[in-house]
RODO-902695 format. One record per atom (N, C-alpha, C, CB): x, y, z negated; residue in one letter. Coordinates in pm, whole numbers, padded with zeros to 5 digits, always signed. Glycine has a CB too. Layout:
<sites>
XYZA/...
</sites>
This chain:
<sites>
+05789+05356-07052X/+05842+05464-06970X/+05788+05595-07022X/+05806+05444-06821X/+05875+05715-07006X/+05841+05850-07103X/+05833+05936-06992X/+05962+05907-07228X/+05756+05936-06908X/+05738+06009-06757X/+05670+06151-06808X/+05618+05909-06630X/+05676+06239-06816X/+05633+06367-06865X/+05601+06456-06770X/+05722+06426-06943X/+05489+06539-06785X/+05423+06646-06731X/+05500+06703-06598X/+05407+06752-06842X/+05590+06716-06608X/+05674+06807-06535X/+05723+06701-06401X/+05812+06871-06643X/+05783+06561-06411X/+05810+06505-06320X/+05653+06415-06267X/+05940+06430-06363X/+05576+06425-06312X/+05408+06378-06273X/+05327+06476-06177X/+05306+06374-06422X/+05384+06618-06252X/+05357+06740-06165X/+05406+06760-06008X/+05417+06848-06239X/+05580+06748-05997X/+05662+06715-05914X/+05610+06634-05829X/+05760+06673-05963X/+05572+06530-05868X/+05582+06405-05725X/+05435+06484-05685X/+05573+06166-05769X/+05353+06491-05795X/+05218+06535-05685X/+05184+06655-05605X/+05102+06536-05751X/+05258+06747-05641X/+05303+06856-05597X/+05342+06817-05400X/+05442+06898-05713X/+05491+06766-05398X/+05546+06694-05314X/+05481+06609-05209X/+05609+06632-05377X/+05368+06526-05308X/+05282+06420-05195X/+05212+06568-05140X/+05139+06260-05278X/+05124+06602-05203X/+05072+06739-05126X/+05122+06818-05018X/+05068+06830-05205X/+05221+06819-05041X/+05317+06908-04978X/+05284+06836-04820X/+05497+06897-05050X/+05361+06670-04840X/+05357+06592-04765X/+05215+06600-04648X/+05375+06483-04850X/+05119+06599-04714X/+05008+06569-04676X/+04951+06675-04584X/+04936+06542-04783X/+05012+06756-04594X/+04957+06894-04573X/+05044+06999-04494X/+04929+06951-04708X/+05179+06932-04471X/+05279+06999-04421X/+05321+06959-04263X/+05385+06978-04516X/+05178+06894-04187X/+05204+06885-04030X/+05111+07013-04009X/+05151+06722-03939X/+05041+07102-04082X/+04997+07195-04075X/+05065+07347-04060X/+04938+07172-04156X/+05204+07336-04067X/+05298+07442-04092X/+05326+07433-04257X/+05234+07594-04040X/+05377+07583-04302X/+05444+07554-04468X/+05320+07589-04493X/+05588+07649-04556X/+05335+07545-04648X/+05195+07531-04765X/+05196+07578-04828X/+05152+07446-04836X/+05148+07709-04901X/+05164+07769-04970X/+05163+07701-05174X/+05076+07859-04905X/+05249+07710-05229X/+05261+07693-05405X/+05079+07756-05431X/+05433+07837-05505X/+05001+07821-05409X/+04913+07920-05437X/+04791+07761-05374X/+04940+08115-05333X/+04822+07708-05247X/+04708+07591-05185X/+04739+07499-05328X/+04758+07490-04990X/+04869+07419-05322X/+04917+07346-05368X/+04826+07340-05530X/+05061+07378-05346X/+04856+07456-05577X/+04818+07497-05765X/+04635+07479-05748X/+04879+07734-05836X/+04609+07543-05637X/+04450+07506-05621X/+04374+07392-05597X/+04405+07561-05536X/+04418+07326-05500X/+04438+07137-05460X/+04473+07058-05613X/+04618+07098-05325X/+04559+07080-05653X/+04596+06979-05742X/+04559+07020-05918X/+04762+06956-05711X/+04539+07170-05924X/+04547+07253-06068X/+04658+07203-06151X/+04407+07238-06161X/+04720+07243-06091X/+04865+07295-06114X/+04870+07436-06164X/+04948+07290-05982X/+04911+07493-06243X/+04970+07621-06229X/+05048+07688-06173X/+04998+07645-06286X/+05047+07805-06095X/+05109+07843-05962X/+05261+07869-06053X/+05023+08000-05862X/+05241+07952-06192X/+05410+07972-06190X/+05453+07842-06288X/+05474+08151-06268X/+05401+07701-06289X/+05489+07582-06313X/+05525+07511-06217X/+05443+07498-06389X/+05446+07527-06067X/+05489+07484-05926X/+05622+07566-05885X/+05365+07513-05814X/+05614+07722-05928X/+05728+07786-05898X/+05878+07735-05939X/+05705+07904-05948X/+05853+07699-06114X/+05944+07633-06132X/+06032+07492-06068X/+05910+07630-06217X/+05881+07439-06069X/+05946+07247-06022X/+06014+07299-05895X/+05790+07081-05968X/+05937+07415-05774X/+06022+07419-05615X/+06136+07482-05628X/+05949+07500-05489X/+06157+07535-05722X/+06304+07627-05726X/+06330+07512-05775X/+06344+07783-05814X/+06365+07443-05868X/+06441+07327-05862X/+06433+07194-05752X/+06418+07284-05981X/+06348+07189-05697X/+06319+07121-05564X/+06375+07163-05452X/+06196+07123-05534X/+06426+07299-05428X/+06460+07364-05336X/+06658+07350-05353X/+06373+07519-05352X/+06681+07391-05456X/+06855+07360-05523X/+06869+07186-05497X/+06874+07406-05749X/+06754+07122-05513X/+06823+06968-05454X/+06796+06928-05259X/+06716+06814-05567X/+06762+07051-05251X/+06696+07040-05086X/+06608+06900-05041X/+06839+07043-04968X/+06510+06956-05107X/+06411+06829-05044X/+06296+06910-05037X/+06383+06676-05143X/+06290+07097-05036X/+06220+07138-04950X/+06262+07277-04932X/+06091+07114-04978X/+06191+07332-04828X/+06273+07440-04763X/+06159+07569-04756X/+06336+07385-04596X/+06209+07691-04804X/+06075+07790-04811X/+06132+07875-04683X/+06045+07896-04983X/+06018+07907-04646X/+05950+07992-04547X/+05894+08120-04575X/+05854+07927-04498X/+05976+08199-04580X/+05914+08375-04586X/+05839+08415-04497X/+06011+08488-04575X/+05771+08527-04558X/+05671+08571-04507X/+05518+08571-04466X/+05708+08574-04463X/+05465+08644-04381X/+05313+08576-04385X/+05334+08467-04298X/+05178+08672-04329X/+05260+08357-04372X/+05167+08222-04330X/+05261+08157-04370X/+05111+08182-04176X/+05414+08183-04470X/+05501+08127-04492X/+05420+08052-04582X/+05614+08191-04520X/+05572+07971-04675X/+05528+07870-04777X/+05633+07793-04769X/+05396+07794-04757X/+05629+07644-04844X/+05763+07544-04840X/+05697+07430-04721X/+05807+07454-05030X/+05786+07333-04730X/+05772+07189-04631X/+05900+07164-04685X/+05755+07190-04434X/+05861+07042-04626X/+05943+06911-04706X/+06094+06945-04598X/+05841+06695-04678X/+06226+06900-04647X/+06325+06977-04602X/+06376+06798-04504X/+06445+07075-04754X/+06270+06750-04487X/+06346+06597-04396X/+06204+06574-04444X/+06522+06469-04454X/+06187+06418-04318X/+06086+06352-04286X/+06033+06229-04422X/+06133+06290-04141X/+05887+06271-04439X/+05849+06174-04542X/+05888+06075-04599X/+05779+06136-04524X/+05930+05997-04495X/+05981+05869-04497X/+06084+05855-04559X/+06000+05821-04391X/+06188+05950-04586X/+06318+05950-04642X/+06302+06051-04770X/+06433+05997-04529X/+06218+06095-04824X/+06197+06172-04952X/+06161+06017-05037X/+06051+06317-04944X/+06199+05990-05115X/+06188+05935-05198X/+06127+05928-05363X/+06263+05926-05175X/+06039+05937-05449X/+06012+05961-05609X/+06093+05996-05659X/+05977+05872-05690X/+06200+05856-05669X/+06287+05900-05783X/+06351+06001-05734X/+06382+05804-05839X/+06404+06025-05656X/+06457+06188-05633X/+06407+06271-05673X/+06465+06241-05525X/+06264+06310-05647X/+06167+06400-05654X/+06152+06416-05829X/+06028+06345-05564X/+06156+06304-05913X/+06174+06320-06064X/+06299+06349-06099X/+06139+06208-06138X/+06446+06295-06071X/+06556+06313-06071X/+06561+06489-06063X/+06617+06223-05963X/+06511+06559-05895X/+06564+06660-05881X/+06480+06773-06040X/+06538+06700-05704X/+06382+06711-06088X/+06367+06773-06177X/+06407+06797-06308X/+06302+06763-06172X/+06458+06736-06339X/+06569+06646-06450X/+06480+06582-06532X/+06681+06741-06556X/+06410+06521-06492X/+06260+06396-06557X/+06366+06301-06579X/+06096+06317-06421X/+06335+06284-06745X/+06423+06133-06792X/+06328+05972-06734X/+06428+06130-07015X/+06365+05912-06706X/+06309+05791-06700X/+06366+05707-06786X/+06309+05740-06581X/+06433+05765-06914X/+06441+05657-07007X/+06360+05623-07084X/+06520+05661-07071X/+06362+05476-07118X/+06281+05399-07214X/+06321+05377-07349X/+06261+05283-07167X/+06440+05424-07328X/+06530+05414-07484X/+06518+05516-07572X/+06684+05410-07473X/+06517+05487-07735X/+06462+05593-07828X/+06608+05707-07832X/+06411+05511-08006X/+06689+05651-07790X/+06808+05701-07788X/+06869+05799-07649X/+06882+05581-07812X/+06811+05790-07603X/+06834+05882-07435X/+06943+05821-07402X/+06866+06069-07423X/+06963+05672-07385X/+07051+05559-07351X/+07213+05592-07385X/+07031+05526-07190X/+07208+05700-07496X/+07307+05694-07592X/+07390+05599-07640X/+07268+05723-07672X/+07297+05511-07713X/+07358+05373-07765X/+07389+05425-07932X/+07526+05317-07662X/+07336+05506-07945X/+07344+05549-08109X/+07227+05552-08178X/+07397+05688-08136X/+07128+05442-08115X/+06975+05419-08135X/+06994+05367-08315X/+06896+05273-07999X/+07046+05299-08349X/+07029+05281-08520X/+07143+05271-08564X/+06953+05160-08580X/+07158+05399-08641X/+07284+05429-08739X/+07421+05466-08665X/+07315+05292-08832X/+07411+05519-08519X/+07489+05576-08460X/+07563+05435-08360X/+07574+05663-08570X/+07493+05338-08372X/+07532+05202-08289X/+07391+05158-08189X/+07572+05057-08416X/+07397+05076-08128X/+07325+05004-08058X/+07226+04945-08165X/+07406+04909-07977X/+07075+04940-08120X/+06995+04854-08207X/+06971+04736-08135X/+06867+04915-08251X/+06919+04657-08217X/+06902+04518-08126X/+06807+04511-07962X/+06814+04407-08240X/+06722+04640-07940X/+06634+04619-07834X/+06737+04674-07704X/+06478+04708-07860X/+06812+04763-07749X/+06871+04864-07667X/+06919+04825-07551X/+06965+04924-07725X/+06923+04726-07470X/+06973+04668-07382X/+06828+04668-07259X/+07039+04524-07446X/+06727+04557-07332X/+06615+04524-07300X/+06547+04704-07228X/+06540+04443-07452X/+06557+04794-07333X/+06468+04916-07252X/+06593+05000-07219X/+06333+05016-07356X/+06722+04941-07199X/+06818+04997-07064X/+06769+04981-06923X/+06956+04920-07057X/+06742+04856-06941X/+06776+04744-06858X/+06607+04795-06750X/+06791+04548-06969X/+06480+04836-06852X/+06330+04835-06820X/+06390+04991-06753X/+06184+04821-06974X/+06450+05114-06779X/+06473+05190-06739X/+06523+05206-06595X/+06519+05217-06814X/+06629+05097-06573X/+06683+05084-06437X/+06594+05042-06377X/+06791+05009-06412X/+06544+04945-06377X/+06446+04850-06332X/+06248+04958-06277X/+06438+04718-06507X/+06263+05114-06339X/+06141+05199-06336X/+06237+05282-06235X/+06069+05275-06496X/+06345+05315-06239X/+06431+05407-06173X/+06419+05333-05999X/+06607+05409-06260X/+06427+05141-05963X/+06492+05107-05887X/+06367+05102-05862X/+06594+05025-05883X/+06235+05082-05873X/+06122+05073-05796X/+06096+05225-05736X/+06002+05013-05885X/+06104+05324-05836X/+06064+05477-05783X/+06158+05490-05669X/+06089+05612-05902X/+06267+05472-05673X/+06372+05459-05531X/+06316+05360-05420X/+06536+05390-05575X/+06243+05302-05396X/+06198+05221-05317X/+06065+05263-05253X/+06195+05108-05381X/+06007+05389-05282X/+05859+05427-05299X/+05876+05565-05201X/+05801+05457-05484X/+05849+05621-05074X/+05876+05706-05062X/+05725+05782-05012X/+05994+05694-04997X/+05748+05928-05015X/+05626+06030-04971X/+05544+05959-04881X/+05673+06170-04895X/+05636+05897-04748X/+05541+05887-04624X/+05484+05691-04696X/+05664+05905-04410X/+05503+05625-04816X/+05432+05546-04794X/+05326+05555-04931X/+05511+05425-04759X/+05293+05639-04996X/+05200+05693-05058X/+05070+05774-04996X/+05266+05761-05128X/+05161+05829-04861X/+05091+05868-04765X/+05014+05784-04663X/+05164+05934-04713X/+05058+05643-04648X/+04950+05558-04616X/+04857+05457-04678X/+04988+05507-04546X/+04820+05478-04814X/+04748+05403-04908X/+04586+05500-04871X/+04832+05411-05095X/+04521+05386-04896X/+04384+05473-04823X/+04347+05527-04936X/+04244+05387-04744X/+04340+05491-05085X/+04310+05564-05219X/+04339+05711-05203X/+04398+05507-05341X/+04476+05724-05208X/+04526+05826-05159X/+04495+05930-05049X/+04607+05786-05140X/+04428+05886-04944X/+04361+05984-04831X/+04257+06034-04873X/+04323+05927-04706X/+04168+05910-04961X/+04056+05960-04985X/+04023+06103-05087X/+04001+05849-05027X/+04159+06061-05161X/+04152+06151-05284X/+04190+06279-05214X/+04255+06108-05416X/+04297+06313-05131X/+04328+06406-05029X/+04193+06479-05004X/+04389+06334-04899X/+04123+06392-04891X/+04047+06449-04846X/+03939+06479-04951X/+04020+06390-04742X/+03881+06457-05041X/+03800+06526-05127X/+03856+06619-05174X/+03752+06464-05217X/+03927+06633-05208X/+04035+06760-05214X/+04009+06902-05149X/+04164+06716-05144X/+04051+06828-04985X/+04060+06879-04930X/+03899+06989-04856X/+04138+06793-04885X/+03783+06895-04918X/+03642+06945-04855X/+03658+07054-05005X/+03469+06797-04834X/+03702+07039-05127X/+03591+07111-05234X/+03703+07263-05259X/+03551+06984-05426X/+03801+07241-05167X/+03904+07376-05145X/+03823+07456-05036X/+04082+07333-05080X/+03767+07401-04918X/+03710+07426-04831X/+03576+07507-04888X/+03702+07310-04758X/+03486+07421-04931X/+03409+07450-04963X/+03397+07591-05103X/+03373+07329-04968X/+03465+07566-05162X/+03511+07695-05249X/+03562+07846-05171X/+03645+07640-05339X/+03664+07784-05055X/+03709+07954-04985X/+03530+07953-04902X/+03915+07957-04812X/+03445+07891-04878X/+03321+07922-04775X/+03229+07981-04861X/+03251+07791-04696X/+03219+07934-04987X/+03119+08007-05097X/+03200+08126-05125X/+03084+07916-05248X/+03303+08181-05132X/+03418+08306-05171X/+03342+08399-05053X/+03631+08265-05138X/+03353+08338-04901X/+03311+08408-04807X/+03190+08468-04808X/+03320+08350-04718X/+03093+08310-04839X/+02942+08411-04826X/+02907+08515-04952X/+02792+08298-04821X/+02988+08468-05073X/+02941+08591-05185X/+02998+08691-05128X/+02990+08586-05348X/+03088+08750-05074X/+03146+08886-04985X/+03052+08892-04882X/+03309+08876-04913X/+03009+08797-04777X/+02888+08844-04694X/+02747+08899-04799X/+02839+08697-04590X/+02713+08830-04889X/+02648+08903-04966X/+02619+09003-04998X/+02657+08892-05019X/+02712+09049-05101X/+02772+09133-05148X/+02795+09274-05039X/+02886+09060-05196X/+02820+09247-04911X/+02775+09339-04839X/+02703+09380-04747X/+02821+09363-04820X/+02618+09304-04748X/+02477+09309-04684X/+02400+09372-04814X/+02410+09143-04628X/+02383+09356-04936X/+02319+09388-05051X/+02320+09610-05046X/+02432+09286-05203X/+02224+09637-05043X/+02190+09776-05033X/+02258+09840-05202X/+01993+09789-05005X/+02298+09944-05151X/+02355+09982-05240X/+02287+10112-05343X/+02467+10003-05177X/
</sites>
């Protein structure tokens, strides 16, 4: 399977989203910090996330995106799909012009492994990634060393102005 940066980015982006979105919308800016992501390659994946509506932005202050329907029905392969992430396994981008402009002898076999990566990611959705305890845990560590980073941000500014000038 040839799963690339961009649809790896996507789904984790998304679980985040998930995870984090009974909180109100989430800002791309939490998201890029939580996961180190880059804020303008998150921009990209949600503008294309947003044109397949599987999430919905929120202007203004305390705005941000959320998921545009309930966990449970967001699905992976969508979430790679809406990005245009190939899930082919074929050297041919399931062309069929893999050797000498014909079919090679495997070409069937990593059709076939392609559907077969496509029909499990369709079966896999946000809200049940969202109950694997691996997954919480990793969340929540996450979630303390974001914490803990805006509380050290704070006290160097309490510092910083308490410090005589």
């Amino acid at each position: 399977m040839k799963l690339t940066t961009k649809g790896r980015y996507a789904v984790t982006a998304m679980l985040d989203l998930a995870l984090h979105g009974d909180q109100g919308p989430v800002s791309l800016a939490d998201i890029s910090a939580r996961q180190e992501i880059s804020l303008s390659y998150l921009e990209q994946l949600f503008s294309r996330l947003r044109r397949r509506q599987l999430v919905v932005s929120i202007r203004g202050p305390g705005g941000g995106y959320r998921l545009s329907r309930d966990a449970a029905s967001v699905f992976v392969a969508e979430v790679v799909d809406a990005v245009s992430e190939s899930l082919d396994t074929t050297r041919c981008g399931n062309k069929g012009d893999c050797q000498n402009g014909e079919k090679c002898l495997t070409h069937h076999l990593w059709s076939d492994l392609s559907d077969q990566i496509h029909q499990f990611l369709s079966e896999i959705s946000l809200a049940d990634l969202m109950k694997k305890r691996e997954i919480q845990t990793v969340a929540d560590r996450q979630d303390r060393r974001q914490s803990e980073s805006g509380s050290q941000t704070i006290n160097t500014e309490r510092l910083n102005e308490q410090t005589p000038a």
